[in-house]
N, C-alpha and C positions, 0 to 999 in steps of 0.2 A: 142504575147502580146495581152490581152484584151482590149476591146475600153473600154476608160478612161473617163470620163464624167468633165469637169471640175466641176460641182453644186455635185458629188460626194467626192472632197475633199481626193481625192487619194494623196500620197506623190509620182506625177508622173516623178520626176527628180530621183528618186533614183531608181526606179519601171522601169525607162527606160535604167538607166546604166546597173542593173542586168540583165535583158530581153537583152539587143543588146550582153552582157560580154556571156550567154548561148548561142546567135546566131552566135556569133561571132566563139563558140569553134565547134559548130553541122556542120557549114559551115567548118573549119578547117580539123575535122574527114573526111568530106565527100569529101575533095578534096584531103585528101589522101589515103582513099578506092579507087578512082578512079586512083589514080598515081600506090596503089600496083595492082591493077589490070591489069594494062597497062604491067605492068612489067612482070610481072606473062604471062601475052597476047604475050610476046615477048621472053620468055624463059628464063629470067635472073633468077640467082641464088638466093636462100633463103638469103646468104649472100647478095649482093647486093640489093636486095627488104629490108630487113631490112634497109639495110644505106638509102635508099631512105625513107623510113617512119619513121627514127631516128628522136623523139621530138628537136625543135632547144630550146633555152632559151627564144625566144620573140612568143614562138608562143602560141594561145588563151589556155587559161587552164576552166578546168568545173567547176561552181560552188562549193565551199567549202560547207558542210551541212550546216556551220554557215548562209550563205550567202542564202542558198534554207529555213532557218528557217524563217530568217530576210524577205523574198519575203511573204514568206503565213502569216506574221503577218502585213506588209502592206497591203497585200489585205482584212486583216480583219479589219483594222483599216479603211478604205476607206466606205464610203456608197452603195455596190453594190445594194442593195436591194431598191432603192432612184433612179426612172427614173425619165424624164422631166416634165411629168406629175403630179406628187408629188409636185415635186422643183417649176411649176407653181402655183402649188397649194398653196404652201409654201410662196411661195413671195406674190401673190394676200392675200391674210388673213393678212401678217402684213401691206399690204398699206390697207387693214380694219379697222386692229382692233388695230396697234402698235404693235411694236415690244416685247413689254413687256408682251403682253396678250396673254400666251401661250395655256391656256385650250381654249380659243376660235379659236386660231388658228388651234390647233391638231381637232378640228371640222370642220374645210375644207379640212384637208388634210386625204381623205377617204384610208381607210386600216391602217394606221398608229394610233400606241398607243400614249398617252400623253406622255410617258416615250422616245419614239421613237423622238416623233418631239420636248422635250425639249434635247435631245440627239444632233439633228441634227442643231436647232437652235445656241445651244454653240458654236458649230464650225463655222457654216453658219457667225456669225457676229465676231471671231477671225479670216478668213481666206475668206471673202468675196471679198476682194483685189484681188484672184488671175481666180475672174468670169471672164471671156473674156469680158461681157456689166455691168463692174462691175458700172460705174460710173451710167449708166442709171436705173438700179435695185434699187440703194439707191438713187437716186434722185423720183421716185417713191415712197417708203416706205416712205421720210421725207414729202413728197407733200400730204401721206394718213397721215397723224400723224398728219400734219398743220391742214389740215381738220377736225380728230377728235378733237383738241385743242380749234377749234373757235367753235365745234358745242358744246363744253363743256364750252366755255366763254359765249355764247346763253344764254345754259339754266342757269348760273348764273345771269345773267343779268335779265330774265323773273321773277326767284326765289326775287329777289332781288325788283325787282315793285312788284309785288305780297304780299308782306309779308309787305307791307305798308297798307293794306288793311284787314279789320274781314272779308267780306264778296267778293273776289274778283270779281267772278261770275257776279255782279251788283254793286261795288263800281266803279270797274278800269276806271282810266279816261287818256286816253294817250294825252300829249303835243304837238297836231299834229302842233302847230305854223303858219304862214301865208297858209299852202297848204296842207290842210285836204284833200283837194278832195272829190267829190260827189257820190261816185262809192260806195264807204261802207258805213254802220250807225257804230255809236260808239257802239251799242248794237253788233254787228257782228265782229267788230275788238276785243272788248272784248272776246266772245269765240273764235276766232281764238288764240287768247295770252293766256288765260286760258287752252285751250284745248293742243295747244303744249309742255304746262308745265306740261302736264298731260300724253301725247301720247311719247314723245319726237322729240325733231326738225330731220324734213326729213320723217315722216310717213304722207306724201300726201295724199296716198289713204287713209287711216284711218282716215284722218283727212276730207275728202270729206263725205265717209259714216257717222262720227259722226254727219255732219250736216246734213245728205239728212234726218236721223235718229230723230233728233229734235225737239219736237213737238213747240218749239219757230220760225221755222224758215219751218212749212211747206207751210205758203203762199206767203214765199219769194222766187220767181222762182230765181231773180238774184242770191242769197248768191246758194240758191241748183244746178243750172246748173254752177258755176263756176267748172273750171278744174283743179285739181291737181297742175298740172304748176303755173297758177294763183293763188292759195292759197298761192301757195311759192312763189312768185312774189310779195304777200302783208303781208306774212309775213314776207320776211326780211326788206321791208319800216317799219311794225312797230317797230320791231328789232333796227333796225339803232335809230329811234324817242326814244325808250326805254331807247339806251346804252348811248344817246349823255343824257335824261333825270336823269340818274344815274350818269355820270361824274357831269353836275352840281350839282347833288344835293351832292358828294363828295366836291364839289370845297366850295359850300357857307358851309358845317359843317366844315372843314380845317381851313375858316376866321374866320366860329365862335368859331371855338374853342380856335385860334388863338388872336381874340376879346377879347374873354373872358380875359383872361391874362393879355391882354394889356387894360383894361379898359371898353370892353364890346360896343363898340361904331362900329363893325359889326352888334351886332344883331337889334340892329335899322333899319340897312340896310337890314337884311335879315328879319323881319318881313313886309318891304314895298316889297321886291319879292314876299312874300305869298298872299300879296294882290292882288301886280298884277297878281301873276297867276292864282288866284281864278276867278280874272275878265276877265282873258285869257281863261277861262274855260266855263266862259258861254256863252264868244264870240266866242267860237270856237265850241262849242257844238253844230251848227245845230239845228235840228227841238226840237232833247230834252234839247237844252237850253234854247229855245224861249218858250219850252211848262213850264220852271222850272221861266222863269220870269215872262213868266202869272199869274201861280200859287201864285210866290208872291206875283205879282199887285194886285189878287182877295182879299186874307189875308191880305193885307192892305186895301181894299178898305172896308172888312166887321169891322176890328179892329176901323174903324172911322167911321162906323155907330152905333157900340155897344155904343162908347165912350160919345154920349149927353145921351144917356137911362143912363147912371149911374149919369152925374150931375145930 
């Protein structure tokens, strides 16, 4: 019998009746060559050697043709052509890409046609029960799915800030709340959140080069010597500030719209949050908020020296 590969998907229960039923009768035959010989060794008669190798009614019989068709259409039904090397192949690509992303998949899995790996996939997930680490293989594939799931809730969530914005590039303003921290400027948090939405979440180094690349950010050693790791380290802080800034702003359009209905007496409430986050915004903004209240103080201070020239 051929070595059977369980990630081959052979029908090895039936493939081993048939296989042990032919060794069963080869071993039968050959232990009675050996009895007629003995005989024969010993000078007994033709009559006699016959009775001695007369077939009894339980003893192994040989394959029926039925039986030898049925064997070579299992072993075509089976994945021979499919070693472990594949089949790692095969498992690693859907804790990539999901199990449903086959053309992406059948591009890891080298040698093998589209047609091949969506062939071998059908089977792989009606008959994956019968993997010997069957439990740890799909606790794998669902743990890569999770992953692709959030990194695809991400980029809704960036898409989702962004599109509050004509000009996000210079508009985005993130909610960084009591613990902005001093390590970023808002100018730099902003293209790290612009540029992910651009690049996609997870390209590190691309997202490093875009900045060493920058002509806004060449005399900023800090932003340009940070690493890879660190970028990802501060971009899911904004991430996190983004997702919790998108639930409320679901929560207060839910009362308003909720308001509206009953009387309109949320949106009173939700135009005094606009204010305070406006005033959260230039309290939180650091040096370009302090440079945007100057700004103001000067424009008032000129609009009240224009103001006697006109009496």
């Amino acid at each position: 019998m051929p070595a059977l590969q369980d990630f081959q998907f052979f029908d090895t229960a039936r493939l081993t009746e048939l296989y042990d039923a032919e060794q069963s009768y080869e071993l039968h035959k050959h232990a009675l060559a050996q009895k007629e010989a003995a005989a024969r060794a010993q000078g007994a008669s033709e009559e006699v050697i016959a009775k001695e190798i007369a077939p009894g009614e339980d003893d192994p019989q040989p394959l029926t043709p039925e039986e030898l068709a049925e064997r070579e259409q299992l072993l075509e039904d089976g994945f021979s052509n499919w070693n472990r090397r594949d089949f790692n192949a095969f498992v690693r690509a859907c804790e990539k890409y999901g199990r449903t992303q086959l053309s992406d998949i059948a591009r890891e899995v080298e040698g093998k046609t589209e047609a091949e790996v969506r062939e071998y996939a059908a089977t792989f997930w009606s008959r994956v029960g019968e993997l010997n680490d069957a439990d740890r293989i799909l606790k794998n594939i669902e743990r890569g799915e999770q992953r692709i799931q959030r990194q695809a809730d991400i980029m809704t969530a960036i898409a989702t800030k962004l599109e509050k914005y004509r000009n996000p590039w210079q508009e985005v303003r993130i909610a960084y709340g009591p613990a902005k921290g001093k390590a970023y400027t808002e100018e730099e948090d902003r293209f790290l959140v612009c540029k992910v939405h651009e690049l996609g979440y997870g390209a590190w180094d691309e997202l490093k080069a875009e900045i060493r690349g920058n002509w806004r950010f060449r005399f900023d050693w800090f932003f340009k010597s940070r690493t890879p790791q660190e970028l990802a380290r501060r971009t899911d802080t904004l991430i996190r500030l983004i997702e919790k800034e998108n639930e409320e702003d679901e929560e207060r359009n839910a009362a308003s719209k909720k308001g509206a209905k009953s009387g309109g007496a949320p949106a009173r409430k939700r135009a005094g949050s606009v204010t305070a986050a406006s005033s959260a915004d230039v309290k939180e903004g650091g040096d370009d908020g302090k440079e945007e209240v100057g700004s103001a103080r000067k424009a008032t201070r000129a609009a009240a020296a224009v103001s006697p020239a006109k009496k």
